[in-house]
N, C-alpha and C positions, 0 to 999 in steps of 0.2 A: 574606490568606495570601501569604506570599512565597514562590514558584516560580520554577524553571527549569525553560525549554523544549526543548530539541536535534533537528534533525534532519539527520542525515547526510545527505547527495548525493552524488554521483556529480563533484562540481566543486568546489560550497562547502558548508558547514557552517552552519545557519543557531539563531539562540538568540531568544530570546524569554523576557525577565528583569521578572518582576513582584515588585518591592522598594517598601516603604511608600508604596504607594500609585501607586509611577510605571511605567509599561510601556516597558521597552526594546527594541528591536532590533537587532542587530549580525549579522554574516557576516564567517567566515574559508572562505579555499579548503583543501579538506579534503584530508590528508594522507594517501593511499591506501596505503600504504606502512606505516602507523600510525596507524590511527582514535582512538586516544586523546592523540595529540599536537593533533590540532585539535578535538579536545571539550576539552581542557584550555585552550587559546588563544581560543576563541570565551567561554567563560566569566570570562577575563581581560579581553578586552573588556571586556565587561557590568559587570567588577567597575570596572576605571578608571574606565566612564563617571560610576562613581557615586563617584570621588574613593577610591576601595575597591583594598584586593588583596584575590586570591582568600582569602587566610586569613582574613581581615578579615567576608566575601560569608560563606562556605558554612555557618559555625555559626547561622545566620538564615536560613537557607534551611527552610522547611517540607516541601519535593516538589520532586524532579525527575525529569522523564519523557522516556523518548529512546525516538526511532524511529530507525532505520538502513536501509541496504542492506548490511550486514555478511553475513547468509544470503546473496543474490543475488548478490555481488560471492565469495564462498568458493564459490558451487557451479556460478557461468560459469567458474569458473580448475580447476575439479574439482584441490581440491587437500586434500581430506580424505582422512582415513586408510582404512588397507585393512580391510575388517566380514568377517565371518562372519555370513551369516543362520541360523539355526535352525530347521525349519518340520515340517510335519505330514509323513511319509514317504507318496507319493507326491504332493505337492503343491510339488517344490522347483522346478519350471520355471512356476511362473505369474507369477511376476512378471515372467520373461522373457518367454511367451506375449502378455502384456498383452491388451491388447484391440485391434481392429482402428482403433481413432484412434489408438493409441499410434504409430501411424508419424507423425501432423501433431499429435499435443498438443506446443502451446506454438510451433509453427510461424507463420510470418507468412502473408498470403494469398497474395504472389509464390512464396513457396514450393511451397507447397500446390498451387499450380497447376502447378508444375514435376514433374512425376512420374520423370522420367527420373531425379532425383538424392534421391527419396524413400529412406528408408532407417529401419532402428528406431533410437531412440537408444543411444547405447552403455550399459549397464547400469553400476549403480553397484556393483553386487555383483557379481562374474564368476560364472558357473556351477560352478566350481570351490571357490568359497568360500560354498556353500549347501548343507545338509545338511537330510538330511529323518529324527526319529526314530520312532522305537515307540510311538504314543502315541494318543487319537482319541476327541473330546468331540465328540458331535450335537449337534443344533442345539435342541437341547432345554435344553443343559446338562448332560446326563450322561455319564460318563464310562463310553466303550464299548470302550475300549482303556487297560489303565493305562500311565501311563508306563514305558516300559523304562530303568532309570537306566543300569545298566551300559551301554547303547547310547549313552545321552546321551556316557558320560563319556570313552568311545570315541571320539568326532564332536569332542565342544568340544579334546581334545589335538589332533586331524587339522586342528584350523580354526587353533589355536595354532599350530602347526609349519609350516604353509603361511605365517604370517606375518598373522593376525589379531590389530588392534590395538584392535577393539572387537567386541561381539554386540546382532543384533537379533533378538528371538524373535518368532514370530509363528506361534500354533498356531492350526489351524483353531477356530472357534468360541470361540476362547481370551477375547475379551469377557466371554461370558455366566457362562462358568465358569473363570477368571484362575487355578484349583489347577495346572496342568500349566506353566505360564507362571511362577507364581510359584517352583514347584520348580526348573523350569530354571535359574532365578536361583541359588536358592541352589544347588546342585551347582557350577555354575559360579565362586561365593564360593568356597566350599568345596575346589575345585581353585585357583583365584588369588585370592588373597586380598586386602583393599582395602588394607591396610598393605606389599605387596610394592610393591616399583619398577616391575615389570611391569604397574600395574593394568589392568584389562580393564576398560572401562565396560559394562552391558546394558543394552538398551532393551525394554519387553517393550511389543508394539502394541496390547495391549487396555486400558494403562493409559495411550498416547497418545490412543487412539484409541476411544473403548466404543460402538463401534454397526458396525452391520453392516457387510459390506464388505472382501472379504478382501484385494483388491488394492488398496485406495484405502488399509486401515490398514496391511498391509504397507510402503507406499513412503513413509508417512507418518511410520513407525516409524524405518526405513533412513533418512531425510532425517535426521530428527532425529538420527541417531545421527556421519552421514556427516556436519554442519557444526557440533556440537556443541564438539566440541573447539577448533576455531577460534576460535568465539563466546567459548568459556570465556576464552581466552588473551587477548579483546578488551576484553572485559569485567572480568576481574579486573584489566587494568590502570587502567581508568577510576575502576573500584574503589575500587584501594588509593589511587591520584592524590587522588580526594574525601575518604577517610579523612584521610589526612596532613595534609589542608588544613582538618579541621575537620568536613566534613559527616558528618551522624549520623543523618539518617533514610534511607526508603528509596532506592534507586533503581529505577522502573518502565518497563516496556517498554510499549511500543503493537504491539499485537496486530490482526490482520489480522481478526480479527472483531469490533471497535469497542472491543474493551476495553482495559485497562491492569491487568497483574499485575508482581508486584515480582520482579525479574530473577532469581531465585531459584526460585521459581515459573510459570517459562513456560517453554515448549520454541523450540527454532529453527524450529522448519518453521510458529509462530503469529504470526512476527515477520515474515514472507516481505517483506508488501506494505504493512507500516507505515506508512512516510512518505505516501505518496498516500490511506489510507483516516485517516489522523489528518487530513489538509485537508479530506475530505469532512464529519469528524463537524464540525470549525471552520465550513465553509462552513452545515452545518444547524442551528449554532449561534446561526448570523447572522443565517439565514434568518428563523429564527422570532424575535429582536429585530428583522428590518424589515420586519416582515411577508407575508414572500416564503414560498408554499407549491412551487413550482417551481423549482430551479435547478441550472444546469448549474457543477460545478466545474470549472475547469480550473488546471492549475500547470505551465507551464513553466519548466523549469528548465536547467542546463548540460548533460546529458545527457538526459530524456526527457521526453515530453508527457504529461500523465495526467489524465484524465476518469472524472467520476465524477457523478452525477444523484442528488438530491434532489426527490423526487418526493410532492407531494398532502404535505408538513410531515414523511417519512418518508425515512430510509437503510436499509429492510429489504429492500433489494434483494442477494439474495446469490448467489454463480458455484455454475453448475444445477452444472457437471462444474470444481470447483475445479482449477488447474493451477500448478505452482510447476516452472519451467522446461519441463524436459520430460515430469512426471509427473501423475497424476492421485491427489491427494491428499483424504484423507474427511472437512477439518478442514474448520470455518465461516470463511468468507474471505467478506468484502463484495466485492461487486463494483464493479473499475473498470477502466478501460483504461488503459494504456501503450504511448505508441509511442518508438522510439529517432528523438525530434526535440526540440534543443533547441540551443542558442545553441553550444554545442561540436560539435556532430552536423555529420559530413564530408559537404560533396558531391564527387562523384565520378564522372567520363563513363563508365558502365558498358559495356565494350569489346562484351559478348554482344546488348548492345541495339543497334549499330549508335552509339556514343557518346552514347545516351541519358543525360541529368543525374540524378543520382540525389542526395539529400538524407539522410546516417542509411541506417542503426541505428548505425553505427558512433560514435565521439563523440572526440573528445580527451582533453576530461576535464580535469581540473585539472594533470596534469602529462601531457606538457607546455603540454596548453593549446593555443585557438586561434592561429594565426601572429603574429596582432598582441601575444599575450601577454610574444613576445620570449623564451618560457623554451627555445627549441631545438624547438618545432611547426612542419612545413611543410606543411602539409594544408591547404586553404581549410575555413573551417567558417561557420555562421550567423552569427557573433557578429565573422567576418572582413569578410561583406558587408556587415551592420549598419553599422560602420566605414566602409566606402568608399562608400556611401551617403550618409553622414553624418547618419545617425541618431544612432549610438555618440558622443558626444567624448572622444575620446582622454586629452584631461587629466581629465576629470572622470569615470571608469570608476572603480566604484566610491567614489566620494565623491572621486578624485583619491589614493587610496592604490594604484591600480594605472595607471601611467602605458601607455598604448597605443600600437603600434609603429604608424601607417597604411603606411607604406612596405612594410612585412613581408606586410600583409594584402593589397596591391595587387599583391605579387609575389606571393603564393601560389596567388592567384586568375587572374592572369594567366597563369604556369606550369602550373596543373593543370589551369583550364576554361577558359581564353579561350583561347587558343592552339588546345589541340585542336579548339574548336568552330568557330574560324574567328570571331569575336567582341571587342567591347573589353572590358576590365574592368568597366566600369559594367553593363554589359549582360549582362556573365555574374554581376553580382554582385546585379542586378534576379531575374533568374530563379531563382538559389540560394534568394531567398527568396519568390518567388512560390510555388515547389515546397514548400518548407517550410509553409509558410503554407497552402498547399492540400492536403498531409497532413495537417496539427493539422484543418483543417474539415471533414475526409474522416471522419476519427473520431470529430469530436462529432455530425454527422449518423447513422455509421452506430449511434451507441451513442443516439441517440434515436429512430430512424425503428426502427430493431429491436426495440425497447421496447416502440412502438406510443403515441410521443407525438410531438406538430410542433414544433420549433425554435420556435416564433411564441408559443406558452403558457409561453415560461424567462425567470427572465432571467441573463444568462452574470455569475460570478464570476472574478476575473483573478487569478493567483498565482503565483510563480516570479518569478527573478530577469528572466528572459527575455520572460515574459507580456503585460505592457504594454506592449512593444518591437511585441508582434506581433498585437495582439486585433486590430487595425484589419484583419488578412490575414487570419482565422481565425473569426471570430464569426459569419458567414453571416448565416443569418434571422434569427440571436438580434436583436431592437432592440435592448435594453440591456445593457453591460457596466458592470459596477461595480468599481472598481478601488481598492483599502483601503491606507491607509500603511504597513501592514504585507504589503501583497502577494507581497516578495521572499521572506518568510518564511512562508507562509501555513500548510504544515505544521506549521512547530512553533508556530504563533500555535493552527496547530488541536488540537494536543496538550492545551495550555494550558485546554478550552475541555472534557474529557472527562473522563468519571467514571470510578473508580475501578470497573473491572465484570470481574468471572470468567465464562467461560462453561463451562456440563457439560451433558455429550451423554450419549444411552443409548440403543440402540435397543431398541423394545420393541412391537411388532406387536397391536393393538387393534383390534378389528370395534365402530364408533361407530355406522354404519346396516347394518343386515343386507342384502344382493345382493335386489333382490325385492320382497322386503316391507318395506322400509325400515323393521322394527321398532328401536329405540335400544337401546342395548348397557345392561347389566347388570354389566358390569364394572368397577365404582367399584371396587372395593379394588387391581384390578391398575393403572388408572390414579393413582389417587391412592398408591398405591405405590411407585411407579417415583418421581414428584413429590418426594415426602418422602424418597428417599432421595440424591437429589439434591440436597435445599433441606439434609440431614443433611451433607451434603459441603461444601458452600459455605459454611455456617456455622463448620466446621472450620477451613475455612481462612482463613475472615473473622478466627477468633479467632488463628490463627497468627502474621498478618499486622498486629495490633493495633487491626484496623479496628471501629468500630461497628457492631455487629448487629443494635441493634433502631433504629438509622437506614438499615440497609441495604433495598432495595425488592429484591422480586425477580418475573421477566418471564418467562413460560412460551414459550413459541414452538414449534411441531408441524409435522413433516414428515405432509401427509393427501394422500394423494390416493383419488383415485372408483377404484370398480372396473372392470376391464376397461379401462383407463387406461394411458399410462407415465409422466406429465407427475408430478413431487410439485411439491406449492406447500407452501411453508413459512409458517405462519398464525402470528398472535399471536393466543395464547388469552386470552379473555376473564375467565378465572376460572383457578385454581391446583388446584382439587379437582373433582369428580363430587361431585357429591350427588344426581342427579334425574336423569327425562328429560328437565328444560325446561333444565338445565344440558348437556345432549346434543346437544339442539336448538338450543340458545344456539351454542355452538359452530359444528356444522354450518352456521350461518348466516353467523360468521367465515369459514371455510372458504370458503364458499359467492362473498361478498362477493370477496373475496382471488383465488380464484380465477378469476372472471369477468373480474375487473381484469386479471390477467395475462395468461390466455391470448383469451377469449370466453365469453359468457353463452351463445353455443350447444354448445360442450362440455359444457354443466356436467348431470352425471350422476347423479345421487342412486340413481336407479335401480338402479344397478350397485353399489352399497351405497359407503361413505366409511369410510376404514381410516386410522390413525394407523399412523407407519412409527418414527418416531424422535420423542424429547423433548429438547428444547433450553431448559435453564435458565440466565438470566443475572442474577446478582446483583451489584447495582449500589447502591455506596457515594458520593451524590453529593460534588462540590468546587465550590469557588469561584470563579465563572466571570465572565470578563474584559467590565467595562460599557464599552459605548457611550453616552456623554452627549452630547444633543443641545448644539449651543453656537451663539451667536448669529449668527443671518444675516446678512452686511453687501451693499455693493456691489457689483455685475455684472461690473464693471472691474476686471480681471486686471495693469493695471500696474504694481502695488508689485510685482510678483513676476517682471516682463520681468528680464532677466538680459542678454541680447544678441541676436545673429544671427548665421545663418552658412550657407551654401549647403547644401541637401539636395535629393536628387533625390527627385521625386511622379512615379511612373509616369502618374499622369493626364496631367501637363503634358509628361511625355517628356523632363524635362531635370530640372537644377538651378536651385532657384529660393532666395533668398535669405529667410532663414525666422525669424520670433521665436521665442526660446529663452526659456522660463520654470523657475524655480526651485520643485520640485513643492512644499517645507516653507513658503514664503511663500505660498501660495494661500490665500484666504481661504476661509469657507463664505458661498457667493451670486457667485463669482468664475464667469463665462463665456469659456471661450476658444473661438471659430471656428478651422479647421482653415484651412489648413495649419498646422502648429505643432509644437515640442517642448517637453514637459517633464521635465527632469533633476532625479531623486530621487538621494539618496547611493547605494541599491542597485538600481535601476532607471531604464527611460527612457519616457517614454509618445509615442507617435507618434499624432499628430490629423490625418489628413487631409481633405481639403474633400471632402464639404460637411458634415465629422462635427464633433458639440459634442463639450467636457470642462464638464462642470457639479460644482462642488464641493458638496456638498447639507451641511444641519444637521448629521450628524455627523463633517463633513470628510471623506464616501466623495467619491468619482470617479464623476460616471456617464457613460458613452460612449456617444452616439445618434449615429442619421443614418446 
């Protein structure tokens, strides 16, 4: 199958091109100004290298799948349009009440520790543009209040006139029973009409969101409504660009909860955390061709560091309380971490600390870029120290198609941290990345010891342009890093590598073991109900989308938790329907399993009976996924592949010491290089320090000990 890969950055732009048979990679620095100018140019690449223009590329193209930061980069700039909410009358200030973490959801821990400058975050909806009607469905699904239209049609003109340029409805219980939600809609047609100029987009929350949870699908609603439009304008360009050029199948999104639906069919607020959860699913892809049940991914990149664990041959690890920026949202997000450390990420002598170095969040980013970039950056950043270190070589950054200023980088560094510290260059340019390097290990520690697993049972995966520059400062107890030739791109390599999979949620409250007397529940028709009307959905939309249905697999997955409990564990079920007690049992024994694992086997409750909270169905259309062939082992001796020398400083030795440089494409498999050492890839640099190996194994990986 011939696929493109894409994943946007925050720096570059990276592609991942599988044509008759050959896998390519390439990187363009990504045009923030115009995210479809460098998805159009990274795919130019791709085409050249294969002697190809893109008109030539795209009509052969079978799939292509893109993850972005397009959400996250439109809702730090808060620059969506002005909404109107619509909600249940007296219910219009809970989203503002939020909940008592809403003052630190989405906060760092320096933050959070600072209490003096705590504060809520600013809403996205002002109080002013939220209305509450006449209307009121229990929690049953019945309707105990009818709608008031004439009240409705009074509100949505008063939301209009204040200057609403879209609506999010969000009626109490409006999930179970979608009648007062879906009317709202149409009244609201029916006053602006989709053919006027003025259109009014609605977003109704129970058909983002179908499970319980009035504030989490509320803000889930409002996201989607509030970066929508954005997205639309990004996307239709990349759109119409593929059309004109040929391509005719779909294009799909990477979704924050492992899946991939056709940009048609996804909403904004499922795209949030793409790029770093497509490298996890690539990374477990790997795993299980090398037989690895444990590992840690990492991908640094020009803006952020991101960590993500593969655990026991599983990525079912999902965020308890999801957060997309400052909100707490009800949708399925895997879980991974992000911190703002990456090769662009500023340091900076923080004046409040007494001129303490700080490293990030902040970044440069591709324009202008770190100082040595030359494009008009004066900020010292990671990727400035790298450079004066002489890690970086300046001619050969990025393959030699970005030439590097060292002059720029040694005055940037000089002027913003050596001077105030009192310090030379060198020394303030050692510490820039000690710091760095000890925040990326700060995170992979605390996202494994919190878990309740050791660093010493992983073994660490390298990704990002920036990654192999820095595992040597970063890996801790991990022994092993493994570092891939595709590592600059490891995202979109992990796009490449994922099936085509929907997911549908519903919440639906089942007693499995009764409080007591742990007698099994009798409610097969209401759980295999719920099942089938979900599996009724998915198939719908399987057949919309032109996919295969009866190749499609589909995976149940259950929010259970014990009574008298608060903890839910999300279980994969072992069966699709009830039929029995021993099918109850069955169960409760996943549950059981699952649960011990996460939190402790001396929690575990039965006693207190076991309740299903929510059903989580994923249907999944597999693709054809990217081999690793072993190729033959040769010599130990890394010399066909020495290139030169050139001084870099080893904190070990305290100086600069005169160092072989190897060329990472001529390594062989069975090639050993001893540290100290570098190796220059076209999109990355590997730093080997003594007493660490670089071993190129059977399938041409990296693996980094010692």
């Amino acid at each position: 199958m011939n696929s493109i890969d894409i994943d946007v950055g925050g720096t570059f732009t990276d592609l991942v091109l599988n044509f008759g048979g050959k896998t390519l990679i390439k990187k363009v620095p990504t045009t923030p100004y115009d995210l479809s100018v460098c998805f159009s140019r990274v795919i130019e690449e791709g085409a050249s290298a294969l002697s190809l223009k893109m008109v030539e590329l795209l009509p052969s193209i079978d799939m292509i799948r893109y993850s972005t930061t397009i959400a996250m980069n439109r809702l730090i700039e808060r620059k969506g349009p002005r909404l109107g909410l619509i909600t249940t009358e007296g219910h219009e200030d809970v989203v503002l009440i939020g909940r008592g973490a809403q003052w630190i959801d989405g906060t760092r821990v320096a933050e959070r520790r600072n209490l003096a400058i705590q504060k809520k975050p600013e809403p996205l909806i002002p109080r002013d543009m939220i209305v509450g009607v006449k209307e009121r469905i229990d929690s049953r699904g019945s309707v105990v209040r009818v709608l008031d239209e004439n009240d409705l049609r009074r509100k949505v003109r008063y939301l209009v006139n204040r200057g609403a340029r879209g609506f999010v409805v969000s009626l109490l219980w409006g999930f179970l029973n979608p009648a007062h939600e879906k009317r709202v809609k149409e009244i609201i047609r029916d006053e602006y009409k989709e053919f006027h100029i003025g259109y009014l987009p609605v977003v109704l929350a129970g058909q983002v969101v179908g499970k319980l949870g009035e504030y989490e699908r509320t803000l889930a609603a409002i996201l989607d409504a509030y970066l929508q439009r954005s997205m639309q304008i990004e996307l239709s360009a990349m759109w119409d660009k593929l059309r004109e050029r040929g391509y005719k199948k779909p294009l799909l999104m990477i979704q924050s909860s492992g899946g991939i639906a056709e940009v048609f069919r996804t909403t904004a607020s499922r795209t949030f955390n793409s790029g770093p959860v497509s490298g996890l699913m690539g990374a477990h892809h790997v795993a299980k061709t090398l037989g690895y049940q444990n590992v840690i991914m990492t991908d640094m990149g020009g803006t952020s560091f991101d960590v993500g664990l593969v655990v026991k041959d599983s990525v079912r690890s999902y965020d308890f309380r999801p957060i997309i920026d400052k909100w707490m949202v009800g949708i399925t997000m895997i879980k991974t971490l992000s911190i703002g450390a990456g090769g662009g990420s500023i340091a900076w002598p923080n004046k409040l600390l007494q001129n303490q170095l700080q490293v990030g969040p902040k970044s440069a980013g591709s324009m202008p870029g770190p100082a040595c970039f030359n494009r008009g950056g004066k900020e010292p950043t990671v990727t400035d120290a790298d450079v004066v270190l002489g890690y970086i070589n300046p001619e050969y950054y990025f393959g030699g198609r970005i030439r590097l200023n060292k002059n720029a980088a040694v005055q940037a560094i000089r002027d913003k941290i050596a001077k105030p510290l009192g310090i030379d260059s060198e020394r303030a340019a050692e510490v820039i990345r000690k710091i760095v390097n000890g925040n990326m290990a700060s995170a992979i520690m605390k996202e494994v010891h919190l878990r309740g697993y050791s660093p010493e049972d992983f073994v660490l995966f390298v990704g990002g342009g920036a990654g192999a520059t820095h595992v040597e400062g970063y890996k801790g107890d991990v022994g092993k890093a493994v570092v891939f030739h595709f590592s600059p791109v490891f995202c979109a390599f992990g796009s490449s590598t994922m099936d085509i999979m929907h997911v549908y949620e519903a919440s639906k409250k089942i007693t499995l073991l009764e409080p007591g007397t742990q007698k099994p529940t009798e409610e097969f028709s209401t759980f295999n109900g719920t099942v089938e009307n979900l599996m009724e959905q998915a198939k719908r939309d399987l057949l919309a989308d032109g996919l295969d249905i009866p190749g499609a697999a589909f995976v149940l997955e259950l929010d259970m938790l014990y009574g008298g409990q608060f903890h839910v564990k999300r279980t994969l079920s072992p069966l699709l329907a009830l039929c029995g007690q021993e099918d109850v049992h069955a169960l409760c024994a996943a549950f059981e399993k699952e649960f011990s694992e996460a939190f402790s086997p001396f929690v575990v409750n039965p006693e207190g009976g076991v309740f299903i909270e929510s059903f989580i169905l994923k249907a999944i259309v597999p693709t054809k996924k990217v081999e690793m062939p072993r190729m033959k082992v040769e010599g130990s001796d890394p010399g066909g592949a020495r290139k030169g020398q050139r001084p870099v400083f080893w904190p070990e030795a305290r100086s600069f010491k005169t160092t072989p440089i190897y060329a990472y494409e001529s390594l062989r498999p069975g090639n050993v290089i001893e540290g100290p050492a570098v190796v220059e890839g076209e999109y990355t640099t590997l730093v080997v320090p003594s007493p660490m190996t670089f071993t190129v194994d059977e399938r041409g990986l990296g693996i980094l000990e010692g």
